[in-house]
C-alpha positions as CSV (number, residue, x, y, z in Angstrom):
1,X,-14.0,-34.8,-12.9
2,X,-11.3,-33.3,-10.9
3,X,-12.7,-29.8,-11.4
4,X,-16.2,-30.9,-10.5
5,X,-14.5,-32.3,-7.3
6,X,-13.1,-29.0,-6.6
7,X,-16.9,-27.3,-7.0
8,X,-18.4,-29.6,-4.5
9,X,-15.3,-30.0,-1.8
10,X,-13.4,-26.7,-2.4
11,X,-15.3,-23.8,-3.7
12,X,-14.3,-21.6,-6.5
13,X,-11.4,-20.3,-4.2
14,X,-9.5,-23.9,-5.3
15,X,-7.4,-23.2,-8.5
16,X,-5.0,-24.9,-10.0
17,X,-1.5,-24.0,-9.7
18,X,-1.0,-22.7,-12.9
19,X,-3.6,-20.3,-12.4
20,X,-2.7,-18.8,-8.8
21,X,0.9,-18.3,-10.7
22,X,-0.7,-16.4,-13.5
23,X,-2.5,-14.5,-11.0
24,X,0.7,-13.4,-9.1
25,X,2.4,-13.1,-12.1
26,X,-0.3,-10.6,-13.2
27,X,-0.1,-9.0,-9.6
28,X,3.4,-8.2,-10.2
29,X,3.6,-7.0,-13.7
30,X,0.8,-4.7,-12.9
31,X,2.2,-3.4,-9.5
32,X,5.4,-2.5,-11.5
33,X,3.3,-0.2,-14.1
34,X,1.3,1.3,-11.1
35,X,4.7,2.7,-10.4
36,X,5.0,4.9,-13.4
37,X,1.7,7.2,-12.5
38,X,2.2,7.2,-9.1
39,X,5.7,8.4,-9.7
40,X,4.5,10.8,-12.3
41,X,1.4,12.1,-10.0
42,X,4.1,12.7,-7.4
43,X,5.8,14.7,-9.3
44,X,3.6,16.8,-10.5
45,X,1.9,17.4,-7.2
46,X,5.8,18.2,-5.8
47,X,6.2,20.9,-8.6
48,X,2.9,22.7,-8.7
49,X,2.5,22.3,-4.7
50,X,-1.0,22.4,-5.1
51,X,-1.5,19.9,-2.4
52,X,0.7,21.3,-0.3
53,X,-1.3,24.6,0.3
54,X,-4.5,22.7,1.1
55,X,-5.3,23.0,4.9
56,X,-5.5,19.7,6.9
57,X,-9.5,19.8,7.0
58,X,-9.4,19.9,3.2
59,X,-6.5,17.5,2.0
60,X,-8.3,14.4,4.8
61,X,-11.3,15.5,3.0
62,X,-9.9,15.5,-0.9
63,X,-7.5,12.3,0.1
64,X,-10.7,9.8,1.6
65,X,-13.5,11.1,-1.3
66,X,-11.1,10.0,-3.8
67,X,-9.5,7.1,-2.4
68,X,-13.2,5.5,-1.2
69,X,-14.4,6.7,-4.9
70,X,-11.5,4.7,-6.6
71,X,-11.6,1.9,-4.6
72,X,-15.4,1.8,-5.0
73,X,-15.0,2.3,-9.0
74,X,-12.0,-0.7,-8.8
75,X,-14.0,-3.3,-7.0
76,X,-17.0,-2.4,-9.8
77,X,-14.6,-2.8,-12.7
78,X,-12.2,-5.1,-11.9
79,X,-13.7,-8.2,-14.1
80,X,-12.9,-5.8,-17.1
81,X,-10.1,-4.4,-18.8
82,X,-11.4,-1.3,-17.7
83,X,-10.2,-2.1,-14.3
84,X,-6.6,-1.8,-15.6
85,X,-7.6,1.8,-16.6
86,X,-9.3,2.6,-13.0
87,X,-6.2,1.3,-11.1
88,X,-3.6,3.3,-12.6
89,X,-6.0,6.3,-12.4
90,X,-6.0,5.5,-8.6
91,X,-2.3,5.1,-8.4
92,X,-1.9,8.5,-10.0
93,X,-4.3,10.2,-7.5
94,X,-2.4,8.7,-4.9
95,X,1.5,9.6,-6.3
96,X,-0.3,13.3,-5.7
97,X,-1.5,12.8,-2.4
98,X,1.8,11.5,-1.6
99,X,3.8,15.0,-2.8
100,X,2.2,16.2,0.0
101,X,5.0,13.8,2.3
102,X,7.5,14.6,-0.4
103,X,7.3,18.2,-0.5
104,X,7.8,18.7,3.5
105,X,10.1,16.4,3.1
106,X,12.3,18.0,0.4
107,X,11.6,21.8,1.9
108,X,12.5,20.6,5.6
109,X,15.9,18.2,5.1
110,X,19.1,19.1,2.6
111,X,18.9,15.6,2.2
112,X,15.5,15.2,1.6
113,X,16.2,13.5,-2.2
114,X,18.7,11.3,0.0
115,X,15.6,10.2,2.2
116,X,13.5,9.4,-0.3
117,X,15.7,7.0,-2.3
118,X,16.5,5.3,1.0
119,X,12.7,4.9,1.7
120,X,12.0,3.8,-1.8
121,X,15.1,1.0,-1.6
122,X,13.9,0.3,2.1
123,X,10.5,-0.7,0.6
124,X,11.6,-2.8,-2.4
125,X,13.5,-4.5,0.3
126,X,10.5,-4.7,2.3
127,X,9.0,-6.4,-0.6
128,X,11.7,-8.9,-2.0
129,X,11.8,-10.4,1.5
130,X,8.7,-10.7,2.5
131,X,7.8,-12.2,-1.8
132,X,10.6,-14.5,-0.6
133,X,9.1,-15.3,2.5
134,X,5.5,-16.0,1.1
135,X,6.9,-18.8,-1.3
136,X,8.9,-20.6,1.9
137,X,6.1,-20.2,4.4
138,X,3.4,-23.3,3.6
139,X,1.4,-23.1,6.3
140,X,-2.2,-20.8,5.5
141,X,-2.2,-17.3,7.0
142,X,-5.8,-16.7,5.7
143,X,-6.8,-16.4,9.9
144,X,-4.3,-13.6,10.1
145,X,-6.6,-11.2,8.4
146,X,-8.4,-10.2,11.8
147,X,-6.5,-9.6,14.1
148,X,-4.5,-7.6,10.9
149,X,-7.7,-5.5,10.7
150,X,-8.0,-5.1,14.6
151,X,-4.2,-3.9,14.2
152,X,-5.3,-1.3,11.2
153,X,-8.2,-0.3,13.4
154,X,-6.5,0.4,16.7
155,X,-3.5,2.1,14.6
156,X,-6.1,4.9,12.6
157,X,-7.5,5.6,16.4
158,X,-4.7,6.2,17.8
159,X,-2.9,8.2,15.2
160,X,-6.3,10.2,15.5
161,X,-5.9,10.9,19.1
162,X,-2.7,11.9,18.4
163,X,-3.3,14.3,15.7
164,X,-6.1,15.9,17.1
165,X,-5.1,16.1,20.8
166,X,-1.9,14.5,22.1
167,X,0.4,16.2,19.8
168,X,3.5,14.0,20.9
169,X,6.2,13.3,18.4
170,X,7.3,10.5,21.1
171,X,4.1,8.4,20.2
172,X,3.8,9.4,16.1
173,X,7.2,7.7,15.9
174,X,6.5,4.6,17.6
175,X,2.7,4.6,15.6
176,X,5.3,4.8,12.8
177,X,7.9,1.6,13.8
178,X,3.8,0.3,14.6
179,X,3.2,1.0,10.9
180,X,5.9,-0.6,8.9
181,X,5.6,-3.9,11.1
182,X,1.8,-3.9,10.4
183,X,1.8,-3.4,6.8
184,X,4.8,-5.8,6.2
185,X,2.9,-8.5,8.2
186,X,-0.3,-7.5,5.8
187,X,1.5,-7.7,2.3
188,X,2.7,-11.4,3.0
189,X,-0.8,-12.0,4.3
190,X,-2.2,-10.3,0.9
191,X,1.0,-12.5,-1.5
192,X,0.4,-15.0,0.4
193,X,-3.5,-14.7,-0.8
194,X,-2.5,-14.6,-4.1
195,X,-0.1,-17.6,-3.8
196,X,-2.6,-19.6,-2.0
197,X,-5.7,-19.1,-4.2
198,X,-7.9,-17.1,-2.3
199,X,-7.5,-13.9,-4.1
200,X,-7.8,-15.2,-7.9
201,X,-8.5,-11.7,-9.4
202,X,-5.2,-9.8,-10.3
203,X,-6.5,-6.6,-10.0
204,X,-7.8,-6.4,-6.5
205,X,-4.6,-8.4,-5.5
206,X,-2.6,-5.4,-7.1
207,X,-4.5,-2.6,-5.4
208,X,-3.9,-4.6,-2.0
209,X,-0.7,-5.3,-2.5
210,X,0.6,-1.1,-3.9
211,X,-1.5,-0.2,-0.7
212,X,0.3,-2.3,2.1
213,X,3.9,-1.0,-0.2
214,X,2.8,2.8,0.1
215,X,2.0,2.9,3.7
216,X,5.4,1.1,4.6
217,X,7.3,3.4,2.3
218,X,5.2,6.7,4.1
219,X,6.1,5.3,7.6
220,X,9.6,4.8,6.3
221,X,10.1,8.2,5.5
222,X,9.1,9.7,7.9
223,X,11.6,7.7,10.4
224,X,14.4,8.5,8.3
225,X,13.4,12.3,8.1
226,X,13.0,12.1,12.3
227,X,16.6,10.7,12.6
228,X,18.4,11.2,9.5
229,X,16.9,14.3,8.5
230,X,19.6,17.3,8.6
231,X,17.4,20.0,8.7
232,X,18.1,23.7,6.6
């Protein structure tokens, strides 16, 4: 009766409370394993530095085929066990994408090794406080999602203008500080999701979640390299 109650007054997105902790617990176990081949991926794109000789033009071009193709194959498989598979394959593609970062960093700084453990730690920290947060804050954050995307939206086109025309360091730092504050505010709106029951499929919530965490940590390091860094 109770769950026929929940059909006709709640939707599907109304789960029980053992399930949306199953779900998160899911999330987390599986966000920890995505660690291992992005780590790995990073590594391996650090020592061959194949990424690192691709031109702009080519590594925007290899970097949104792949990621669009994941995410594509992800949201196709992620009722199956197979998604597992598919999400780790797209954590690995992105631990290469990110040895791009790495590399510049690690040939630019002497303590470039120094910068990245600090970004790591400052995104763990990141995390554990904002997880904290998600379980103290009650009140539904599902509206945020909007005016998150408007914030996503109005960051990409300004980072483009930048890129392609501006050139000022002045402005990719502050698109930076931008960056961190933006993504923090989307993973407790993405845990919060989870926590809330209306993201009930582990999977997806994972590949949400490892996306807001790898921005904050790029966005990271690259503040700490622009005043920290001690250059060669």
């Amino acid at each position: 009766m109770n769950e026929s109650l929940q059909t006709v007054y709640g939707g599907s997105s109304i789960i029980s409370a053992e399930q949306r902790n199953r779900v998160l617990r899911n999330t987390y176990w599986l966000l920890a394993l995505s660690l291992v081949p992005t780590v790995l991926g990073a590594w391996i794109g650090v020592s061959t530095g194949i990424f690192a000789r691709m031109g702009m033009g080519l590594g925007l071009l290899v970097f949104l085929g792949g990621a669009f193709g994941f995410i594509f194959a992800i949201q196709k498989t992620k009722d199956s066990a197979a998604g597992v598979g598919v999400l780790l394959g797209f954590t690995f593609f992105m631990g290469l994408m990110l040895s791009q970062l790495l590399g510049a960093v690690l040939g630019t700084y002497k303590n470039g090794a120094s910068l990245i453990i600090t970004a790591f730690g400052g995104t763990a920290g990141v995390f554990f406080a904002v997880a904290s947060l998600s379980t103290i804050i009650k009140r539904d954050l599902s509206s945020m999602g909007k005016f998150l995307t408007v914030g996503i939206v109005a960051l990409i086109v300004v980072s483009l203008l930048n890129m392609l025309f501006l050139h000022s360091s002045a402005l990719m730092l502050t698109m930076s500080v931008a960056a961190v504050a933006l993504f923090a505010a989307y993973l407790l709106y993405d845990i919060k999701q989870v926590i809330d029951g209306g993201e009930t499929n582990y999977i997806t919530a994972t590949l949400q979640i490892y996306l807001d965490l790898i921005n904050i940590f790029q966005n990271l390091l690259v503040l700490l390299g622009a005043f920290s860094g001690e250059r060669e």
